[in-house]
KOLSEBA-155255 format. One record per atom (N, C-alpha, C, O): residue number from 0; residue in one letter; y, x, z. Coordinates in Angstrom, 3 decimals. Atoms other than C-alpha are relative to their C-alpha. Layout:
ATOM:NUM:A:Y:X:Z $
...
***
This chain:
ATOM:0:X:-0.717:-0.867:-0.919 $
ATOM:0:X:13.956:-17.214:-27.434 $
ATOM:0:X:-0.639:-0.075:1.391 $
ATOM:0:X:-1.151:-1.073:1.898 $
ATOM:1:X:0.842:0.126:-1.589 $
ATOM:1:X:12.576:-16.340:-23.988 $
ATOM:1:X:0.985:-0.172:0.750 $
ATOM:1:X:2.162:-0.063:0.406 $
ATOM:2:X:-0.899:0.250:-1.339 $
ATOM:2:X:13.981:-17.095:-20.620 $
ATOM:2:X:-0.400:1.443:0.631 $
ATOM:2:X:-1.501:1.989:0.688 $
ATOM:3:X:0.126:-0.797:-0.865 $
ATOM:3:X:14.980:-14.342:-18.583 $
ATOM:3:X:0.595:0.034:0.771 $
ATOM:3:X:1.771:-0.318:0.678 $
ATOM:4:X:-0.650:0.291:-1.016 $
ATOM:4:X:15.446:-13.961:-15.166 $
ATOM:4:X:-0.025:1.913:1.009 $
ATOM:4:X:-0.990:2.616:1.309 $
ATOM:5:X:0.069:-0.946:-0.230 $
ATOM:5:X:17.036:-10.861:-13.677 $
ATOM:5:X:0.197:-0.358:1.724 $
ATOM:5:X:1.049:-1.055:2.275 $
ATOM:6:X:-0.095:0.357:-1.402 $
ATOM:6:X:16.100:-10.745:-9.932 $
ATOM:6:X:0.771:1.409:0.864 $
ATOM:6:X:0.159:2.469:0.732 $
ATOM:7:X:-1.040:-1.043:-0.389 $
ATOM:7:X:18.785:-8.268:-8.099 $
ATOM:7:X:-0.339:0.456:0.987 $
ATOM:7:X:0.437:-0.011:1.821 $
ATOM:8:X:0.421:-0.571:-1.731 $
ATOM:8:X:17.290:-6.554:-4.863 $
ATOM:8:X:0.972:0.278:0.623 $
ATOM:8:X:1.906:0.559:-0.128 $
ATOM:9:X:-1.085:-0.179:-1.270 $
ATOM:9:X:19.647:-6.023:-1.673 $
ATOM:9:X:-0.677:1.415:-0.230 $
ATOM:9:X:0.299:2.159:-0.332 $
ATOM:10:X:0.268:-1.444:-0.329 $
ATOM:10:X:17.648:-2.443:-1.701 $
ATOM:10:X:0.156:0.861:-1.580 $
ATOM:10:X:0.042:0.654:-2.788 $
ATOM:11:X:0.074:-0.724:2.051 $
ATOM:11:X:18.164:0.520:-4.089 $
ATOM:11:X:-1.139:0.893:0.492 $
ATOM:11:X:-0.803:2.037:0.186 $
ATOM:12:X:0.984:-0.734:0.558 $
ATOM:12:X:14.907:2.175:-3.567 $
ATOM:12:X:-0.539:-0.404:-0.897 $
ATOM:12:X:-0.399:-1.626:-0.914 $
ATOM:13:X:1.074:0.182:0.699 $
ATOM:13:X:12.735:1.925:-5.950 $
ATOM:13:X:-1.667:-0.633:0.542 $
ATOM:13:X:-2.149:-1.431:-0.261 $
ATOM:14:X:0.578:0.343:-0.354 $
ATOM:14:X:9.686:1.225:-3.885 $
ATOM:14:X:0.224:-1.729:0.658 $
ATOM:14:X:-0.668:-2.533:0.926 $
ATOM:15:X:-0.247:1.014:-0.395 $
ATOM:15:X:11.218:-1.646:-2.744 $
ATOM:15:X:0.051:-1.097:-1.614 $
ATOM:15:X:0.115:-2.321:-1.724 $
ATOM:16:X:-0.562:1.161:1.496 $
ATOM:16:X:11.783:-3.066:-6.657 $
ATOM:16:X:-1.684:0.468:0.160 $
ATOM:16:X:-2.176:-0.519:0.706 $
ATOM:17:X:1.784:0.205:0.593 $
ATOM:17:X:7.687:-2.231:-7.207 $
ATOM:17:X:-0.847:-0.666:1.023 $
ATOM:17:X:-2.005:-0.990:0.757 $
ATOM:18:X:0.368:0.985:-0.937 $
ATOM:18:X:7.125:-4.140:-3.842 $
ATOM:18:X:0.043:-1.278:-0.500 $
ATOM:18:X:-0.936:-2.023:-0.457 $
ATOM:19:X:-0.445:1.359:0.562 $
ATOM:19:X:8.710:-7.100:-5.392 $
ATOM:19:X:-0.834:-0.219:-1.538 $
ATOM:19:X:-1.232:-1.249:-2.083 $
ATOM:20:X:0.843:0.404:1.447 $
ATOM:20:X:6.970:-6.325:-8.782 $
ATOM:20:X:-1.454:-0.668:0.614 $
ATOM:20:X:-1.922:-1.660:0.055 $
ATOM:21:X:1.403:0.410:-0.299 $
ATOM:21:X:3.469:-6.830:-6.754 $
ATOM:21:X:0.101:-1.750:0.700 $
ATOM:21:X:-0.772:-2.613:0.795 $
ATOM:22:X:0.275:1.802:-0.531 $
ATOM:22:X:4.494:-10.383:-5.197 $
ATOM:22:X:0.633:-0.532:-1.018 $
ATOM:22:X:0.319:-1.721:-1.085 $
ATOM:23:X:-0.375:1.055:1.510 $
ATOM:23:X:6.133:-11.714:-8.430 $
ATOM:23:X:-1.265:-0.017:-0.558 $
ATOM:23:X:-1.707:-1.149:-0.757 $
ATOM:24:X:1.188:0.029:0.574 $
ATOM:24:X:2.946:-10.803:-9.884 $
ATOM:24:X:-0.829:-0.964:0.338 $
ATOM:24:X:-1.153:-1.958:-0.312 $
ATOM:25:X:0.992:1.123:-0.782 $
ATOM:25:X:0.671:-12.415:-7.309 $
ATOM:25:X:0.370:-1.003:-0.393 $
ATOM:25:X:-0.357:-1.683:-1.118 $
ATOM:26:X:-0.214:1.054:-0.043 $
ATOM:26:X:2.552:-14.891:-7.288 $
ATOM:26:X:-0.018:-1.016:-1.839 $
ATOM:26:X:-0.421:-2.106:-2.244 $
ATOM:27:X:0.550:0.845:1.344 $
ATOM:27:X:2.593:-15.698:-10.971 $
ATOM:27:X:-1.387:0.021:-0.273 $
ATOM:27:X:-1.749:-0.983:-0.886 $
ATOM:28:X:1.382:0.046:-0.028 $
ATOM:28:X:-1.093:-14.890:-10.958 $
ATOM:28:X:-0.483:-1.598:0.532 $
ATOM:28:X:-1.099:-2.438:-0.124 $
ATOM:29:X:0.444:1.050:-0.577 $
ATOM:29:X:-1.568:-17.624:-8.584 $
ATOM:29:X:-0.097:-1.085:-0.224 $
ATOM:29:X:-0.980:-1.871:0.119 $
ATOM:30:X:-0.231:1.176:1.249 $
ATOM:30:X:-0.131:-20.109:-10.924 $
ATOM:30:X:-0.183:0.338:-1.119 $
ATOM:30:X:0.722:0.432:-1.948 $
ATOM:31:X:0.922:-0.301:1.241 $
ATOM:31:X:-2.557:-19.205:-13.525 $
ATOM:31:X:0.633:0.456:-1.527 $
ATOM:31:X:0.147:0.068:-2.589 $
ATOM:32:X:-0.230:-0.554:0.726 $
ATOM:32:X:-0.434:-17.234:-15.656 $
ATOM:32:X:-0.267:1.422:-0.115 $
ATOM:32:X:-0.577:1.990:0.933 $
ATOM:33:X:0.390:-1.169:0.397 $
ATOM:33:X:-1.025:-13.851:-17.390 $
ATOM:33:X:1.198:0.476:-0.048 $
ATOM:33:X:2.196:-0.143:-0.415 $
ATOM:34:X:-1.205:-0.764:0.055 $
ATOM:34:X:1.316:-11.219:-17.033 $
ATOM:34:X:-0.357:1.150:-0.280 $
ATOM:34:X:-1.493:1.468:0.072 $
ATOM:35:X:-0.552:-1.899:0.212 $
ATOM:35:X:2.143:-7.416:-18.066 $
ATOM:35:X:0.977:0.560:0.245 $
ATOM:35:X:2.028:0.311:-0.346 $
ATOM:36:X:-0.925:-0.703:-0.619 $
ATOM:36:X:3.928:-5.192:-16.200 $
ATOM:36:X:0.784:1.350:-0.515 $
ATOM:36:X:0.397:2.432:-0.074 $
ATOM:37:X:-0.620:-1.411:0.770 $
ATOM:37:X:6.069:-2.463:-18.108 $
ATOM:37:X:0.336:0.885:1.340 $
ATOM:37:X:0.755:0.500:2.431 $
ATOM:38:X:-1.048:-1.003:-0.682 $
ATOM:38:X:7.175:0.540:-16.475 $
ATOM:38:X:0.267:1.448:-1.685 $
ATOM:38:X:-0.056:1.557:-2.867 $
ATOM:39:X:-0.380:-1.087:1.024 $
ATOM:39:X:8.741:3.976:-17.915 $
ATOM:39:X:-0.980:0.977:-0.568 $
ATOM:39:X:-1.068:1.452:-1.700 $
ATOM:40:X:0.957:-1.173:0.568 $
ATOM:40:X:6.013:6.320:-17.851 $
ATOM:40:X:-1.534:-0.413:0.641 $
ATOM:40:X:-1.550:-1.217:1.573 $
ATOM:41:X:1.631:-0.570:-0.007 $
ATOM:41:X:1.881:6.900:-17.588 $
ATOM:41:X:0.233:0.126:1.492 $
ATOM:41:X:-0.597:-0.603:2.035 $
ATOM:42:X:-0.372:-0.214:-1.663 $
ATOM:42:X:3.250:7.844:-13.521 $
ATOM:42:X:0.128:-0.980:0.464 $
ATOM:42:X:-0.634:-1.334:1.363 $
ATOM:43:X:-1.059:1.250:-0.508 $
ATOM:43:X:5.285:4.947:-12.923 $
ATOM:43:X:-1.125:-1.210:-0.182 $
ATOM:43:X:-0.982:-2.228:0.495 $
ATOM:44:X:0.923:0.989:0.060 $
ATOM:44:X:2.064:2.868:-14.127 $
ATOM:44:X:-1.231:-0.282:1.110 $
ATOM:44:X:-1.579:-1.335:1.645 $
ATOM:45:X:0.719:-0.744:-0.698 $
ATOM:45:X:-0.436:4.793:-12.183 $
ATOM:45:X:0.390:-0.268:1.357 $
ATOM:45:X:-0.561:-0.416:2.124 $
ATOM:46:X:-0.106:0.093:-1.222 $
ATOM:46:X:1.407:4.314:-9.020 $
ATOM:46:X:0.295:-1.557:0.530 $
ATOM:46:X:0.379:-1.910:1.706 $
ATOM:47:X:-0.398:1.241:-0.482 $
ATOM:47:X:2.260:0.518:-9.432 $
ATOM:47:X:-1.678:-0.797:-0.154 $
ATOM:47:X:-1.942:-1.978:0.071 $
ATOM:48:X:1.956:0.479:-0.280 $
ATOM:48:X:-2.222:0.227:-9.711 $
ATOM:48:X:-0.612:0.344:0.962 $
ATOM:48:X:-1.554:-0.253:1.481 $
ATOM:49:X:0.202:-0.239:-1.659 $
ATOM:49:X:-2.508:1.899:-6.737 $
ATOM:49:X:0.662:-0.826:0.766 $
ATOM:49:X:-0.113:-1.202:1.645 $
ATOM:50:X:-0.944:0.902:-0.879 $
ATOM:50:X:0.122:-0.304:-4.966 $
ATOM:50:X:-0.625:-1.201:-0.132 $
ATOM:50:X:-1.111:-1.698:0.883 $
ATOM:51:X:0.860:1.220:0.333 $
ATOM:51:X:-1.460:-3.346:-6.566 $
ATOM:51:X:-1.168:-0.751:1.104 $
ATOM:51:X:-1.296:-1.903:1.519 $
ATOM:52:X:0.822:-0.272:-0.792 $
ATOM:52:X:-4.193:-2.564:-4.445 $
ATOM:52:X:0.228:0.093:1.267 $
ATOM:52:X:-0.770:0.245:1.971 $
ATOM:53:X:-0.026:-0.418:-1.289 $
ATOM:53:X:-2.866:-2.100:-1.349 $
ATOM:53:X:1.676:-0.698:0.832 $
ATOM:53:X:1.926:-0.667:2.037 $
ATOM:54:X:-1.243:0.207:-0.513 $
ATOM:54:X:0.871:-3.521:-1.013 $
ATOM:54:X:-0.087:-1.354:1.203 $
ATOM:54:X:0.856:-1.444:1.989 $
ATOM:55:X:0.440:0.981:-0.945 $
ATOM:55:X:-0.708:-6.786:1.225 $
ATOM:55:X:-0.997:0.224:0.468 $
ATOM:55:X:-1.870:0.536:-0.343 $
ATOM:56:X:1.025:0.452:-0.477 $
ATOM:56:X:-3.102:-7.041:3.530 $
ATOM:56:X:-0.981:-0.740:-0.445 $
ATOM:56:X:-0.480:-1.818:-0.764 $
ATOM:57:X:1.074:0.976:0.663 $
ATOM:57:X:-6.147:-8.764:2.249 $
ATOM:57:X:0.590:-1.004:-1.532 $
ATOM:57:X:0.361:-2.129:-1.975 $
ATOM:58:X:-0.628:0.684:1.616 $
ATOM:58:X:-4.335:-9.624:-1.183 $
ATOM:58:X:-0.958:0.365:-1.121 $
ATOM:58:X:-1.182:1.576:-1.112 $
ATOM:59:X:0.811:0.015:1.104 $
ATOM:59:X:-6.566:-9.749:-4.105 $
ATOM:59:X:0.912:-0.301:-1.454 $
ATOM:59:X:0.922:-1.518:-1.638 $
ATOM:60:X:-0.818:-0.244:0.884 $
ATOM:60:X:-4.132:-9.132:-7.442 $
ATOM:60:X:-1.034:0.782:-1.231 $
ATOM:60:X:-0.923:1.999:-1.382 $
ATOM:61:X:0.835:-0.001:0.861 $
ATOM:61:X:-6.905:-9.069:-10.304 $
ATOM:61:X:1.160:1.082:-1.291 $
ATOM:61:X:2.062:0.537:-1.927 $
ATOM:62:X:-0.823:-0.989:1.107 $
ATOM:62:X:-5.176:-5.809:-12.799 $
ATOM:62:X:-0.400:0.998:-0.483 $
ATOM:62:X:-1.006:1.810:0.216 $
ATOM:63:X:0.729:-1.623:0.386 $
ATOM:63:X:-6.011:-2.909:-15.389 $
ATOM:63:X:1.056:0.208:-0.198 $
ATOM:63:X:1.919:-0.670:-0.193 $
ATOM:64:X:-0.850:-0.591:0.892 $
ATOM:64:X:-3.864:-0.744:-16.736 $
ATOM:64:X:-0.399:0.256:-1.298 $
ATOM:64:X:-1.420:0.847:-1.649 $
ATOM:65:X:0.282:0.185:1.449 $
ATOM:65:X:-3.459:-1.275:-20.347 $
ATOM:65:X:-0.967:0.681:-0.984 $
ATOM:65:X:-0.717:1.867:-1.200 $
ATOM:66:X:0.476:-0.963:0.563 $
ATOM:66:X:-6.006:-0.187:-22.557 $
ATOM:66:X:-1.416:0.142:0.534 $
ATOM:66:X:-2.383:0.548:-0.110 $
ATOM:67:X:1.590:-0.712:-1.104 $
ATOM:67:X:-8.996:0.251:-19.572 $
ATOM:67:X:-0.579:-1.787:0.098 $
ATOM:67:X:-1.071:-2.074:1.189 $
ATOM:68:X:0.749:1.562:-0.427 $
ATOM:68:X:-10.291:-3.948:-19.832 $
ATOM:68:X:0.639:-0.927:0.113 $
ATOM:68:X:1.843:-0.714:-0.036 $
ATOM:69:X:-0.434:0.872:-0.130 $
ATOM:69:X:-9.614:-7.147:-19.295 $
ATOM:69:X:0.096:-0.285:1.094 $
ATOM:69:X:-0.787:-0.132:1.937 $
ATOM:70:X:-0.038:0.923:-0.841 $
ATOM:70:X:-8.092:-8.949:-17.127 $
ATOM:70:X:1.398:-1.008:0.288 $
ATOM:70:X:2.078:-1.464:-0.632 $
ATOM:71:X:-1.561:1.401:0.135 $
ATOM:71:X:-4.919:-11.547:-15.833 $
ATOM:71:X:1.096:1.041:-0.284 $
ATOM:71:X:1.733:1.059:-1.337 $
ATOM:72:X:-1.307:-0.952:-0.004 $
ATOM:72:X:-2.370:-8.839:-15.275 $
ATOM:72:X:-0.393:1.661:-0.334 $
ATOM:72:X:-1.152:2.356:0.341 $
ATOM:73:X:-0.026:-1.324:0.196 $
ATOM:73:X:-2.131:-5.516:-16.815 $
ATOM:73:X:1.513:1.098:0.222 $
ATOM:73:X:2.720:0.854:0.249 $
ATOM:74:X:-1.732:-0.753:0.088 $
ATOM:74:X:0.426:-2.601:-16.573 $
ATOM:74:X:0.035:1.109:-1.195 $
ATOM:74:X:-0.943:1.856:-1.196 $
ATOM:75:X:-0.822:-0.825:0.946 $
ATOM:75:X:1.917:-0.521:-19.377 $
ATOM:75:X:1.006:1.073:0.121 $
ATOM:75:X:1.438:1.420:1.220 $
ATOM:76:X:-0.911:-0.699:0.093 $
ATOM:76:X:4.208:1.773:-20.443 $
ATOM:76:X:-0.122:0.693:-1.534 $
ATOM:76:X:-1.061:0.792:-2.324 $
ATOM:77:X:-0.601:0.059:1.525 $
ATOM:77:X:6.283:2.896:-23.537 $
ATOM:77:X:-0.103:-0.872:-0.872 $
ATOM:77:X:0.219:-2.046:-0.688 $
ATOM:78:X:-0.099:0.454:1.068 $
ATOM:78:X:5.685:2.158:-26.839 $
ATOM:78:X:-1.603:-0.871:-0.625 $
ATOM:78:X:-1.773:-1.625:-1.583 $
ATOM:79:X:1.410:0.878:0.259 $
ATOM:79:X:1.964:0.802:-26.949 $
ATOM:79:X:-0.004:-0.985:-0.368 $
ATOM:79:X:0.917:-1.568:0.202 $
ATOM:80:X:0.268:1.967:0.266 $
ATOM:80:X:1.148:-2.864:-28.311 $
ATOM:80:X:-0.287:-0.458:0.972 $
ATOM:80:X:-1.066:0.314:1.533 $
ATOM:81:X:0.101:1.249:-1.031 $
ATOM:81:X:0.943:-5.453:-25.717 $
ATOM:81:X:-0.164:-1.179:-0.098 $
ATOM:81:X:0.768:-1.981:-0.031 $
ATOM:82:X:0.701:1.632:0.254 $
ATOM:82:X:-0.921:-8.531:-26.213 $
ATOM:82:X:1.027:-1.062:0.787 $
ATOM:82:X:1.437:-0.966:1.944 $
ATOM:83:X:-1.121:1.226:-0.710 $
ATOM:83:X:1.455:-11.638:-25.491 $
ATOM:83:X:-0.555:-0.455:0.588 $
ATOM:83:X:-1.730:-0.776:0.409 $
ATOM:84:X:0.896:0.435:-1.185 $
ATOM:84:X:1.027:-12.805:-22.322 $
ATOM:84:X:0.643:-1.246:0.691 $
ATOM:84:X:0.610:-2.198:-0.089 $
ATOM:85:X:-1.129:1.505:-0.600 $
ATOM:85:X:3.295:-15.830:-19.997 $
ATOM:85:X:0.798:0.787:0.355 $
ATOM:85:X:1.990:0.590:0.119 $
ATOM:86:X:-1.551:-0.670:-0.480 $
ATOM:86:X:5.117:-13.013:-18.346 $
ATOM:86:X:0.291:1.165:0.019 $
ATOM:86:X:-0.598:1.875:0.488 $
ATOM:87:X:-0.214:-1.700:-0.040 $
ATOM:87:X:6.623:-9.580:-18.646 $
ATOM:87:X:0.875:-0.198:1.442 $
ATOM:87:X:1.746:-0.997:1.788 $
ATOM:88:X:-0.864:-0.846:-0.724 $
ATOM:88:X:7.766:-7.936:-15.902 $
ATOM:88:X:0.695:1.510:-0.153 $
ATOM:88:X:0.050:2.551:-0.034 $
ATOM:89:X:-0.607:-1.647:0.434 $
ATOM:89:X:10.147:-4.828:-16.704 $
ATOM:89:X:0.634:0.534:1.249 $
ATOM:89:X:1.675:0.191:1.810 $
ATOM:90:X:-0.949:-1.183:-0.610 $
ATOM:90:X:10.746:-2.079:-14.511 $
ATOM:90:X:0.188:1.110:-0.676 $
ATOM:90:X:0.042:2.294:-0.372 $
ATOM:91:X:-0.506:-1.627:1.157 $
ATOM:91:X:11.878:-0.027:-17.566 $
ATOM:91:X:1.879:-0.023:0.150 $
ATOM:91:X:2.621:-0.942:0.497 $
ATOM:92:X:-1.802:0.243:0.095 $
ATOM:92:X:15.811:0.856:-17.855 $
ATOM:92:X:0.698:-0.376:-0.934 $
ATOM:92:X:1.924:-0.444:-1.015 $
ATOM:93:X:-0.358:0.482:1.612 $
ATOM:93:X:15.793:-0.345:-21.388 $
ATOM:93:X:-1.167:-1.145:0.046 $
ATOM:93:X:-2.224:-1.173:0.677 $
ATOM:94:X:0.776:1.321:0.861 $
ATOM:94:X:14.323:-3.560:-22.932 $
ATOM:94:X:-1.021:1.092:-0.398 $
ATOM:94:X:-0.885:2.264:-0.750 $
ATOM:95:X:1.140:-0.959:0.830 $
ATOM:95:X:10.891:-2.466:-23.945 $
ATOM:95:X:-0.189:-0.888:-1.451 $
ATOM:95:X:0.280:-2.013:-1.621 $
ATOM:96:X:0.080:0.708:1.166 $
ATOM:96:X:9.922:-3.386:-27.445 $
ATOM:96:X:-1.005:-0.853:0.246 $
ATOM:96:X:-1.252:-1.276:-0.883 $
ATOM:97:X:0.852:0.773:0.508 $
ATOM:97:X:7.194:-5.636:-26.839 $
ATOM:97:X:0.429:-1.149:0.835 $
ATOM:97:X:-0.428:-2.033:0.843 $
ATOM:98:X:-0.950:1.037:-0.203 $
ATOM:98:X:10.054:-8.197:-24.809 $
ATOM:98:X:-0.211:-1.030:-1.047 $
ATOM:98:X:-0.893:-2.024:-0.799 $
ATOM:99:X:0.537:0.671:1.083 $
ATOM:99:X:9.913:-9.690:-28.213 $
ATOM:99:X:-0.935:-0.857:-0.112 $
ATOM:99:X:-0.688:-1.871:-0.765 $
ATOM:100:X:1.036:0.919:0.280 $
ATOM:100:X:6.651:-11.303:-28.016 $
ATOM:100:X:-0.473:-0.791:1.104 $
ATOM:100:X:-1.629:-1.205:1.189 $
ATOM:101:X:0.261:0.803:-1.511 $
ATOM:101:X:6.971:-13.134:-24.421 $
ATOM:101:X:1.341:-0.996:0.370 $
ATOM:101:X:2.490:-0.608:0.582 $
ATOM:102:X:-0.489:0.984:-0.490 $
ATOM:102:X:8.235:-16.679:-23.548 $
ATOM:102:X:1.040:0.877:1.665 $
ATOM:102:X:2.243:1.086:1.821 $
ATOM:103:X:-0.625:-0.025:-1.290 $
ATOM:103:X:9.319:-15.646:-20.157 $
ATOM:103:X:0.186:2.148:0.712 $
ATOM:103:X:-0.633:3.021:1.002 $
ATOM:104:X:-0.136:-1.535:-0.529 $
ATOM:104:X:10.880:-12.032:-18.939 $
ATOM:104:X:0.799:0.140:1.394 $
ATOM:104:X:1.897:-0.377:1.602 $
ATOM:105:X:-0.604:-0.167:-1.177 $
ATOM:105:X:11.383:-10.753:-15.224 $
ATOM:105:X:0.874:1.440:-0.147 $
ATOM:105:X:0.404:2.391:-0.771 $
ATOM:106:X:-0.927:-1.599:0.184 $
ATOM:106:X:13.996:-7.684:-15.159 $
ATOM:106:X:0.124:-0.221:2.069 $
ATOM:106:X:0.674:-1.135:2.683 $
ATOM:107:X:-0.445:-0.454:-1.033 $
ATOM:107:X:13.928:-6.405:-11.579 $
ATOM:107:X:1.010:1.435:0.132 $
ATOM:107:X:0.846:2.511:-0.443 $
ATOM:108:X:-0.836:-0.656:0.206 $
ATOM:108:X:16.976:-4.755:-10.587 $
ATOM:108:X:0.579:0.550:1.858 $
ATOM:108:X:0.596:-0.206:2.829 $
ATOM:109:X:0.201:-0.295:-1.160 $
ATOM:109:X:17.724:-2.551:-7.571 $
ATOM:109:X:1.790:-0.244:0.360 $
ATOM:109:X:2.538:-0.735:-0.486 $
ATOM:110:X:-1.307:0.299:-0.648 $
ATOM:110:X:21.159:-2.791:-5.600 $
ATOM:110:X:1.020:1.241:-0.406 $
ATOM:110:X:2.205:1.050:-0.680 $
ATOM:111:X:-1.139:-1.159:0.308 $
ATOM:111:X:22.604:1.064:-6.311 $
ATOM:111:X:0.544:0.030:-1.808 $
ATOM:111:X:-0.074:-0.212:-2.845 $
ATOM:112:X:-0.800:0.372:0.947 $
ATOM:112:X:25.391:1.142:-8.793 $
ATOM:112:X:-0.484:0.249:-1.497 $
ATOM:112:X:-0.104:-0.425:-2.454 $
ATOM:113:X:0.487:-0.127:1.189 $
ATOM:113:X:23.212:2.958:-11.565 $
ATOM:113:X:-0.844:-1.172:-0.621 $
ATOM:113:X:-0.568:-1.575:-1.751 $
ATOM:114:X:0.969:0.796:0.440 $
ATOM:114:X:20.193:0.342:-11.768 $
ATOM:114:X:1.304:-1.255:-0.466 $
ATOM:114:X:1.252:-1.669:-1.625 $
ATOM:115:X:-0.661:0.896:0.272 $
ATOM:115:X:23.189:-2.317:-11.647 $
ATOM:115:X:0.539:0.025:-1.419 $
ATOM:115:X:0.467:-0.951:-2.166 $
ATOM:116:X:-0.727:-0.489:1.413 $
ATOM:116:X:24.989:-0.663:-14.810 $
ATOM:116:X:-1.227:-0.179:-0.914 $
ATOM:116:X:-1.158:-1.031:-1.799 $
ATOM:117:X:1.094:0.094:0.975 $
ATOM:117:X:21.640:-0.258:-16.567 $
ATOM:117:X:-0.174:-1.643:-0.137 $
ATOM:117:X:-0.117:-2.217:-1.225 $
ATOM:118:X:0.927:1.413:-0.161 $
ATOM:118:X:20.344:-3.908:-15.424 $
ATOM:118:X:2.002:-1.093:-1.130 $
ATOM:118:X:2.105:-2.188:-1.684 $
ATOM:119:X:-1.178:0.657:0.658 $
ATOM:119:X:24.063:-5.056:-17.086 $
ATOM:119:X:-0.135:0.309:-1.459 $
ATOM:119:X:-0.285:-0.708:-2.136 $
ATOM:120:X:0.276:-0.201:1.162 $
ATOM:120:X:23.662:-3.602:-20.268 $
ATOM:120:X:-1.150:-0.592:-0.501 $
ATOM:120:X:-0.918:-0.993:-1.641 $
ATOM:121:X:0.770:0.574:0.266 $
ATOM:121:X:20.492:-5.023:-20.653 $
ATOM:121:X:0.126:-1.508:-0.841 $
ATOM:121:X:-0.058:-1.954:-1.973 $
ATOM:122:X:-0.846:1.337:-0.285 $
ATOM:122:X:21.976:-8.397:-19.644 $
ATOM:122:X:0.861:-0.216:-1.357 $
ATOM:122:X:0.859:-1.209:-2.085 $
ATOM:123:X:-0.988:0.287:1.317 $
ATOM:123:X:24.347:-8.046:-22.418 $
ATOM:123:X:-1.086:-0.197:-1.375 $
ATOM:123:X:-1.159:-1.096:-2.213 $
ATOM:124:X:1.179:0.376:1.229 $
ATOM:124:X:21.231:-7.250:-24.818 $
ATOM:124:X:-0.593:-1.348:-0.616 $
ATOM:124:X:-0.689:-1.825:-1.746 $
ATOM:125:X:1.083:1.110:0.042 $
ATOM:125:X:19.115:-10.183:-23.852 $
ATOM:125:X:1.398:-0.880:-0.749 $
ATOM:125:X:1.473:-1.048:-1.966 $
ATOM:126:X:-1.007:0.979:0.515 $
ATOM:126:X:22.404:-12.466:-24.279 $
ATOM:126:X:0.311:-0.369:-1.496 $
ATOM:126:X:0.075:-1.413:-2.106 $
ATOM:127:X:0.131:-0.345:1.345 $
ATOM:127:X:23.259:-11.175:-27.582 $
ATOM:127:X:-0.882:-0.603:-1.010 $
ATOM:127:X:-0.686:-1.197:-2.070 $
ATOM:128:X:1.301:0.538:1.058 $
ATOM:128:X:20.037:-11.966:-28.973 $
ATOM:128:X:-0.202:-1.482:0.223 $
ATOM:128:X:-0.779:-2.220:-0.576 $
ATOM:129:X:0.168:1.881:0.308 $
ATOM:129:X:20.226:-15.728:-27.828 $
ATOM:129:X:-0.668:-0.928:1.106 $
ATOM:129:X:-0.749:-2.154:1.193 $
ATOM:130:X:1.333:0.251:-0.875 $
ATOM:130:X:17.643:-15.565:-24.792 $
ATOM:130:X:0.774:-1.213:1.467 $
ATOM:130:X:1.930:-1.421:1.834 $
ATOM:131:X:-0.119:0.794:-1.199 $
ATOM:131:X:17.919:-17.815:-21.919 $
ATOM:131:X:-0.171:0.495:1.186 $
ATOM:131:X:-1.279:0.671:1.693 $
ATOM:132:X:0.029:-0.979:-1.040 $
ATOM:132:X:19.342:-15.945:-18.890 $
ATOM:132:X:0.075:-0.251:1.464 $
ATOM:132:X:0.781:-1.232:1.699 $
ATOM:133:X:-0.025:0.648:-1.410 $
ATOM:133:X:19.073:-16.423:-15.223 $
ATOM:133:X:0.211:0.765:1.066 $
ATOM:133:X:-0.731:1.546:0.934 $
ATOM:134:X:-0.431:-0.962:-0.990 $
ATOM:134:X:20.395:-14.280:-11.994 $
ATOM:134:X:-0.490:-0.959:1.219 $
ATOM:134:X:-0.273:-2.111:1.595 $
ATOM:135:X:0.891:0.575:-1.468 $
ATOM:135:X:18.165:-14.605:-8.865 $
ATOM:135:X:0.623:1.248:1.509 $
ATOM:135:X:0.069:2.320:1.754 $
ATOM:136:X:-0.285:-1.270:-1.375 $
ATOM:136:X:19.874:-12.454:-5.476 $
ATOM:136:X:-1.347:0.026:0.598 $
ATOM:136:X:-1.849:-1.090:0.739 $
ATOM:137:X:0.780:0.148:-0.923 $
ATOM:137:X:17.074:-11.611:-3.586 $
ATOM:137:X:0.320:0.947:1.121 $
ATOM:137:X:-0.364:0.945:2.145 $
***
């Protein structure tokens, strides 16, 4: 069963939850784990590889998007295979299917009442199935 830890943002944009996806990243990067980043769509991927790139000042965040090479951190979306990695990060509104094959899952979750409802149902999912759950305010 994996550990998951749903981290709750004070903001409900959205840019503000794919801000936080790029320093969870780093930051698990930094402690020499591999990660993959889900989002919803081919867009939503596309714009969190551009951000990658640019959300710090002189930050170096080693990433392809799935499919285009190797490297520590990749990003995704849908239904594709996803090589098991140390950490998922989901900014999908549903469990993605390849949750399943990762020790450790981040669910970022924004502050307005929809992401909360979604990020709860989830919550109930992961539980259900047995996983090891954890609530971080940020």
């Amino acid at each position: 069963m994996a550990q998951v830890d749903f981290y709750v943002l004070d903001r409900v944009d959205e840019h503000a939850r794919y801000m936080f996806a790029c320093r969870l990243a780093e930051k698990a990067w930094r402690l020499e784990n591999t990660i993959h980043i889900h989002t919803n769509t081919q867009a939503d991927a596309e714009r969190l590889d551009k951000l990658l790139w640019t959300f710090r000042e002189g930050s170096f965040v080693p990433h392809v998007l799935a499919g285009d090479g190797e490297a520590p951190i990749t990003i995704g979306h849908g239904s594709a295979a996803v090589e098991p990695r140390d950490l998922l990060i989901t900014l999908c509104d549903q469990i993605p299917a390849c949750a399943a094959s990762f020790a450790r899952v981040a669910e970022l979750v924004t502050a307005d009442e929809d992401g909360r409802q979604k990020s709860r149902q989830r919550y109930g999912s992961y539980r259900d199935q047995g996983h090891t759950l954890h609530t971080h305010k940020i």
